[in-house]
C-alpha positions in Angstrom: -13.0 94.4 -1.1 -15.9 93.5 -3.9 -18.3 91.0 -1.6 -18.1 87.3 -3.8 -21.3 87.7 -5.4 -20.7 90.9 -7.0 -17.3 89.6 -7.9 -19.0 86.9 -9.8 -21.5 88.7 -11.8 -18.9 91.3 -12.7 -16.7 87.9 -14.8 -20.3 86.6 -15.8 -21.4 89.9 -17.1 -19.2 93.0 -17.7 -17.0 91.5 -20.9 -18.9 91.1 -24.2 -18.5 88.0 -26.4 -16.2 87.7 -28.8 -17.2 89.3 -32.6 -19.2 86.2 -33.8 -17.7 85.1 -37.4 -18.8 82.9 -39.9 -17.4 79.0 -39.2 -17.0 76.1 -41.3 -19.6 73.4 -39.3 -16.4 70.7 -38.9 -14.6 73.2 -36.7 -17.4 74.8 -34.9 -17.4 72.3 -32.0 -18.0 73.3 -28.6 -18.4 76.7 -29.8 -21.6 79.3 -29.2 -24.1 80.2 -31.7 -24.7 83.9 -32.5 -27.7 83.5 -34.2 -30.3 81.2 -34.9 -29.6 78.2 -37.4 -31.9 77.1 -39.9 -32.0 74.1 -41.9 -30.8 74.1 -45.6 -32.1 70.6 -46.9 -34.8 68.6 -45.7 -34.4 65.5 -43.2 -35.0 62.8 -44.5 -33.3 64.1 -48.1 -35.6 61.9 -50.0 -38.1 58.9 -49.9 -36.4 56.3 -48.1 -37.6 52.9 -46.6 -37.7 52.5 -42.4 -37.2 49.3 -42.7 -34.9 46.4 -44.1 -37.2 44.5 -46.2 -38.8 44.6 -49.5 -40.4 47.3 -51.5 -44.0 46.5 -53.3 -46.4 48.4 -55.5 -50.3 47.0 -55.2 -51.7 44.1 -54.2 -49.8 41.0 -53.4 -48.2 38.3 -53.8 -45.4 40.4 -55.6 -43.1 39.4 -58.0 -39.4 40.4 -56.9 -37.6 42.4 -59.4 -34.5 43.7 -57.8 -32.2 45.0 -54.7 -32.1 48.4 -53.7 -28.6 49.0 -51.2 -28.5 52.4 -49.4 -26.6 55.1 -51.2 -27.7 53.7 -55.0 -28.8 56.7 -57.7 -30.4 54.4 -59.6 -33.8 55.5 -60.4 -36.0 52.7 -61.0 -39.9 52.3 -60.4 -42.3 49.5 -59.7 -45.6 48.1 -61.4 -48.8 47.1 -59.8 -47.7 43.3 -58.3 -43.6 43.6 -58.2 -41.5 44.1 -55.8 -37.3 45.1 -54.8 -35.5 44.2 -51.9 -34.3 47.0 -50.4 -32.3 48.2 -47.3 -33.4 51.0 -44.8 -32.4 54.1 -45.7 -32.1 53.4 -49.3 -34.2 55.5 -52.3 -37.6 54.2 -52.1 -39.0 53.4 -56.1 -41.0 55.0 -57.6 -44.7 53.8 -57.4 -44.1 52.0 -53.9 -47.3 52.0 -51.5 -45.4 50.7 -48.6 -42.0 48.8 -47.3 -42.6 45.1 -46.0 -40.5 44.3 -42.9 -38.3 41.0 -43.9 -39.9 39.4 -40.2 -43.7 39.8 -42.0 -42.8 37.9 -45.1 -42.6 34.6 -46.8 -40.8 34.3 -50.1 -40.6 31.1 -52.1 -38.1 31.6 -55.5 -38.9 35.4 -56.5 -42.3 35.6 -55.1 -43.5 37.3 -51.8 -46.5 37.3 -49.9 -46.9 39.6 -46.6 -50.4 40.3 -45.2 -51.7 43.6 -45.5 -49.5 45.8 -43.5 -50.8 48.0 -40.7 -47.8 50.7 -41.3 -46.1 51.6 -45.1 -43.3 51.9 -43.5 -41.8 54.8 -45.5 -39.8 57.8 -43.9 -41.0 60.4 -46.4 -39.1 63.6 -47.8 -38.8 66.6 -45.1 -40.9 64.8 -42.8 -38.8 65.8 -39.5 -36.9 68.7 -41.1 -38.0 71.3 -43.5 -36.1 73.7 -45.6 -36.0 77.0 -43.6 -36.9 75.2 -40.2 -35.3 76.4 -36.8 -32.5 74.0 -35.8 -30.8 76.0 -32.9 -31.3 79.2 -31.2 -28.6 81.6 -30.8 -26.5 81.4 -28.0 -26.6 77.7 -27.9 -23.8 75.4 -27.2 -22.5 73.6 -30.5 -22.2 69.9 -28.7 -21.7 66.7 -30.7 -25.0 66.2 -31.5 -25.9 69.7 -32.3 -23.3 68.9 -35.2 -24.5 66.2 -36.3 -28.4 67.5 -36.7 -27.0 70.4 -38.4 -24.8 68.4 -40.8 -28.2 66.4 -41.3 -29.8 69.2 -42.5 -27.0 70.6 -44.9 -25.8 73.4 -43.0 -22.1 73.8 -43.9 -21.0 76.9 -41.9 -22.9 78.5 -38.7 -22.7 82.0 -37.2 -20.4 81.5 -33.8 -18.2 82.7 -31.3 -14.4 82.4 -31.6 -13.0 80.3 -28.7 -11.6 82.6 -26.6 -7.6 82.2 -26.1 -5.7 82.1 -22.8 -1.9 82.6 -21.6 -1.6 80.9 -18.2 0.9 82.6 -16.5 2.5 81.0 -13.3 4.4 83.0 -11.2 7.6 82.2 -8.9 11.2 80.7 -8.5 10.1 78.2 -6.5 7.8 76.4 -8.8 8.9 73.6 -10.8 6.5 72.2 -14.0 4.4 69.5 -12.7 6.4 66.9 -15.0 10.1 68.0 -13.9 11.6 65.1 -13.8 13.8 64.0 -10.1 13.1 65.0 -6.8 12.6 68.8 -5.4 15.2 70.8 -4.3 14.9 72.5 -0.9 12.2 75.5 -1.1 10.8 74.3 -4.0 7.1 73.3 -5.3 5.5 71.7 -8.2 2.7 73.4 -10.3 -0.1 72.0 -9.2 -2.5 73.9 -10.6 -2.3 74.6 -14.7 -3.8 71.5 -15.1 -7.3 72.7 -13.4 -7.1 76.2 -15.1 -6.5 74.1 -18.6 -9.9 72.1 -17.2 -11.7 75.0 -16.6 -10.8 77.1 -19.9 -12.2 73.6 -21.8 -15.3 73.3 -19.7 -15.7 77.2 -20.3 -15.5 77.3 -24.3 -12.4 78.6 -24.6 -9.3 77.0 -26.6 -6.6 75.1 -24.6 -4.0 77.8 -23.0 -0.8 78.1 -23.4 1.6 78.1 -20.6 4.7 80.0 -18.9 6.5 79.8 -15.9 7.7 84.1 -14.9 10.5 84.3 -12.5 9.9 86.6 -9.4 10.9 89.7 -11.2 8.6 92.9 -12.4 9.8 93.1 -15.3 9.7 89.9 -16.5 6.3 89.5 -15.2 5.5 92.8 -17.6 7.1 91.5 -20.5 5.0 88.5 -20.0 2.0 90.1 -19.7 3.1 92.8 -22.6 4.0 89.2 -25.0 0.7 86.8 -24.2 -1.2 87.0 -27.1 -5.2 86.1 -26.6 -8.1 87.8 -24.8 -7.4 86.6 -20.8 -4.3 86.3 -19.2 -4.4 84.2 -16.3 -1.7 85.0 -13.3 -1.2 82.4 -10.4 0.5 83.5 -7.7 2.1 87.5 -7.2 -1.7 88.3 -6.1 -0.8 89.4 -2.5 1.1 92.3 -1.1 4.3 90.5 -0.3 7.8 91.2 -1.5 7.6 89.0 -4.3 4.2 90.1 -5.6 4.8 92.7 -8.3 1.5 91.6 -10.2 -0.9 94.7 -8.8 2.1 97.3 -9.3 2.9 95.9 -13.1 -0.6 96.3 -14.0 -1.0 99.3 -12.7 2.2 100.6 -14.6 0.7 98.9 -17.4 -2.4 101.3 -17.3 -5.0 98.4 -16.2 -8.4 99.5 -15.2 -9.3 97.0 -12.0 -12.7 95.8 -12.2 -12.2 93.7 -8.8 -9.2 94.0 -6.4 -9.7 91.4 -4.0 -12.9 89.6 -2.7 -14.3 89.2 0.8 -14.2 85.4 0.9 -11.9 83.1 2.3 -9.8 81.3 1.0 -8.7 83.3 -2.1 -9.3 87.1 -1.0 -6.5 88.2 -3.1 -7.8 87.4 -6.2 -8.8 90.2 -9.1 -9.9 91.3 -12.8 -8.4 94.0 -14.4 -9.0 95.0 -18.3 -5.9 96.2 -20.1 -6.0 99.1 -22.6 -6.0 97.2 -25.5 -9.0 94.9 -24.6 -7.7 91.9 -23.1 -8.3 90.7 -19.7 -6.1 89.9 -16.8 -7.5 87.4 -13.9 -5.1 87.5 -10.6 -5.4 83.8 -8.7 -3.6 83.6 -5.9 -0.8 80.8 -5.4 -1.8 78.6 -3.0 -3.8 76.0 -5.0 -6.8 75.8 -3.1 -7.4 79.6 -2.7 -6.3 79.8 -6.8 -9.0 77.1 -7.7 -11.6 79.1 -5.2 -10.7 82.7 -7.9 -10.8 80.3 -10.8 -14.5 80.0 -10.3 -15.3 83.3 -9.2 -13.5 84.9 -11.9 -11.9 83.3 -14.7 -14.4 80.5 -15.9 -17.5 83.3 -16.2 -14.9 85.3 -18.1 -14.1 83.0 -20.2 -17.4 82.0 -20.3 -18.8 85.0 -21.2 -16.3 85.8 -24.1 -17.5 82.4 -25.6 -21.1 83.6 -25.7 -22.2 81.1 -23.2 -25.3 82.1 -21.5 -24.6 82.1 -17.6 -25.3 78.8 -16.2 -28.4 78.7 -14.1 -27.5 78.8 -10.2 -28.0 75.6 -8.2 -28.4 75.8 -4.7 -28.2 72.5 -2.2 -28.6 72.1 1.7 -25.1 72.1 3.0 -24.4 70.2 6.2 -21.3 70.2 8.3 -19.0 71.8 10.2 -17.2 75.3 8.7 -16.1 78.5 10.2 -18.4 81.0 8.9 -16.3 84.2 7.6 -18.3 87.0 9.2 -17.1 89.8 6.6 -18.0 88.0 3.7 -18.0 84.5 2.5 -16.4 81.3 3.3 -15.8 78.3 0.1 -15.6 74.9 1.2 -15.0 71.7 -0.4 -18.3 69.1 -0.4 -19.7 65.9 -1.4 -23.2 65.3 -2.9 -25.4 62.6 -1.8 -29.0 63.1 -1.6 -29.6 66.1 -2.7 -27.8 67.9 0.2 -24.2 68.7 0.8 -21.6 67.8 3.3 -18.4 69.6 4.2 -15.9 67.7 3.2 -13.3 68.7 6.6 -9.7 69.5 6.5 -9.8 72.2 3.6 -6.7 74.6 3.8 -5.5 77.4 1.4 -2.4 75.7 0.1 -3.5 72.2 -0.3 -6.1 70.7 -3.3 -6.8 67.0 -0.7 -10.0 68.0 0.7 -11.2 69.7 -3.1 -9.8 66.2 -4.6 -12.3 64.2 -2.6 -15.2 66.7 -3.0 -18.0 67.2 -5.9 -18.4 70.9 -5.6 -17.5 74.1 -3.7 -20.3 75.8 -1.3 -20.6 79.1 -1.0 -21.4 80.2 2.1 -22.5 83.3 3.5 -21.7 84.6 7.5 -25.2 83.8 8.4 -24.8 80.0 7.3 -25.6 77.2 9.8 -25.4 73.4 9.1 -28.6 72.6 7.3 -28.3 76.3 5.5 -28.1 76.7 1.7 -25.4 77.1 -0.6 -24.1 78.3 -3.9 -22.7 74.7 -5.5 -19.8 75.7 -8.0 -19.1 72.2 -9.7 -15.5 71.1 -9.8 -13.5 70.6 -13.2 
């Protein structure tokens, strides 16, 4: 089996991003920058006032001439001893020596006096932004703000990486969607877990999946496979070497190349990545929720990750204090709470149940040396 480390850098590393493409900048949210954005107008635009308040030209008092609103065109400009009321953000005049703050002046009829003012008050032309300037790097993370400053400064398209696109695949007659309505019939088990992979695609880059339930049958399971359109296809459940888990022999009829075919950990050694031959990915979690959330972090979230053109997220490492089983072949994943800055174990953790993960912060890694008080790897929960 590939150790848990190695499994992890193969997701995080081994696929390349998807071809970067040119994207309007009101759909290029929460994707990745290929290359480096640079600002096409300046910030501010133009001359603008800082403050609410009025707008003079020489020495005071100033007779008031006019109102200036944000947004007006009209050019207008001022004499030696006038003056225009005028709103932050709006076109400063022409011939204005500084903006007087409302709170600094007296006016009487349509005169205003101010004392001298220690600031002008002025935001002037590309003052924070320059035609030309670096705005982001590439490989950056198009957030909110990111947006915003780049609709600021008149970029209308950026360089980026396509979401990537996922088919979640869940595997099994016994499974019933997780909004069936009615009780369960005997044998049977709701999906628990297309909500966390759906949570983990999103905090990854990737679009929203789309979803199928496969019987327990190898070839509907390869027609499933053969139909899901995207770059990763995402298989819960039909990981093992049971009766009813075709996935390993479909794939392999399928001509996949395994990167990883199970990982030394526990829970979720039956986990894997496999590329098919026409480029797409395949990610194996097993079916018991816990052990499928354990391979969702090890394998599909760097994967998708990856493709997105995310750069790997730094690794953050926290005392971990407790009581777990150490796995002496390879590593051992258990729910924990932060508090601190050190972990605890959060106890009663089992393969086919999500209660213990549901009242955690994170997943340690833990290595077969560990001892309470040891480090861990902290993988942060969706």
């Amino acid at each position: 089996m590939t150790t848990w480390a190695a499994a992890h850098a193969l997701a995080s590393s081994e696929p390349r991003p998807r071809p970067a493409r040119l994207v309007p900048l009101c759909a290029a949210g929460g994707l990745v920058t290929a290359a480096e954005v640079r600002a096409v107008l300046p910030v501010p635009a133009f001359d603008s006032a800082a403050m609410d308040g009025y707008a003079v030209a020489g020495p005071g008092p100033w007779a008031v001439t006019g109102r200036r609103l944000a947004g007006s065109a009209a050019g207008c400009s001022l004499a030696g001893g006038t003056a225009v009321e005028i709103a932050t953000g709006a076109l400063l005049p022409a011939g204005c020596d500084a903006v007087l703050p409302y709170e600094d002046c007296e006016r009487h009829g349509d005169t205003v006096s101010a004392p001298p003012p220690a600031r002008d008050h002025i935001r002037r032309a590309g003052e924070d932004v320059r035609p030309g300037d670096p705005l982001l790097p590439g490989g950056r993370a198009l957030t909110a703000v990111a947006v915003a400053a780049l609709a600021q400064a008149g970029v209308g398209e950026v360089l980026a990486h396509p979401a990537p696109a996922l088919t979640t695949l869940v595997t099994g007659d016994e499974v019933v969607h997780r909004d069936a309505p009615g009780p369960l019939g005997p044998g049977q088990v709701r999906d628990a877990f297309s909500g966390v992979i759906a949570a983990l695609a999103a905090r990854a880059g990737a679009a929203p999946p789309a979803h199928r339930h496969v019987r327990d049958d190898p070839g509907a399971l390869a027609a499933a496979i053969g139909a899901a359109g995207g770059d990763v296809v995402a298989v819960t459940g039909a990981s093992s070497r049971g009766a009813a888990d075709h996935l390993r022999a479909v794939l392999d009829w399928l001509g996949a190349r395994w990167l990883v075919d199970g990982v030394a950990c526990r829970p979720g050694h039956p986990q894997g990545l496999a590329a098919l031959p026409d480029g797409r990915w395949v990610v194996s979690l097993p079916g018991n929720p816990f052990a499928g959330l354990v391979a969702a972090l090890t394998l599909l979230e760097p994967l998708l990750a990856r493709l997105a053109g995310r750069p790997a997220a730094p690794a953050r490492t926290a005392p971990v204090h407790g009581e777990a089983k150490p796995f002496p072949a390879g590593t051992r994943i258990v729910p924990v709470a932060l508090a601190g800055g050190r972990a605890v174990v959060v106890p009663g953790a089992r393969p086919a149940g999500l209660r213990a993960a549901a009242a955690a912060d994170a997943l340690a890694v833990l290595d077969a040396t560990w001892r309470s008080g040891g480090d861990g790897l902290l993988l942060a929960l969706p």
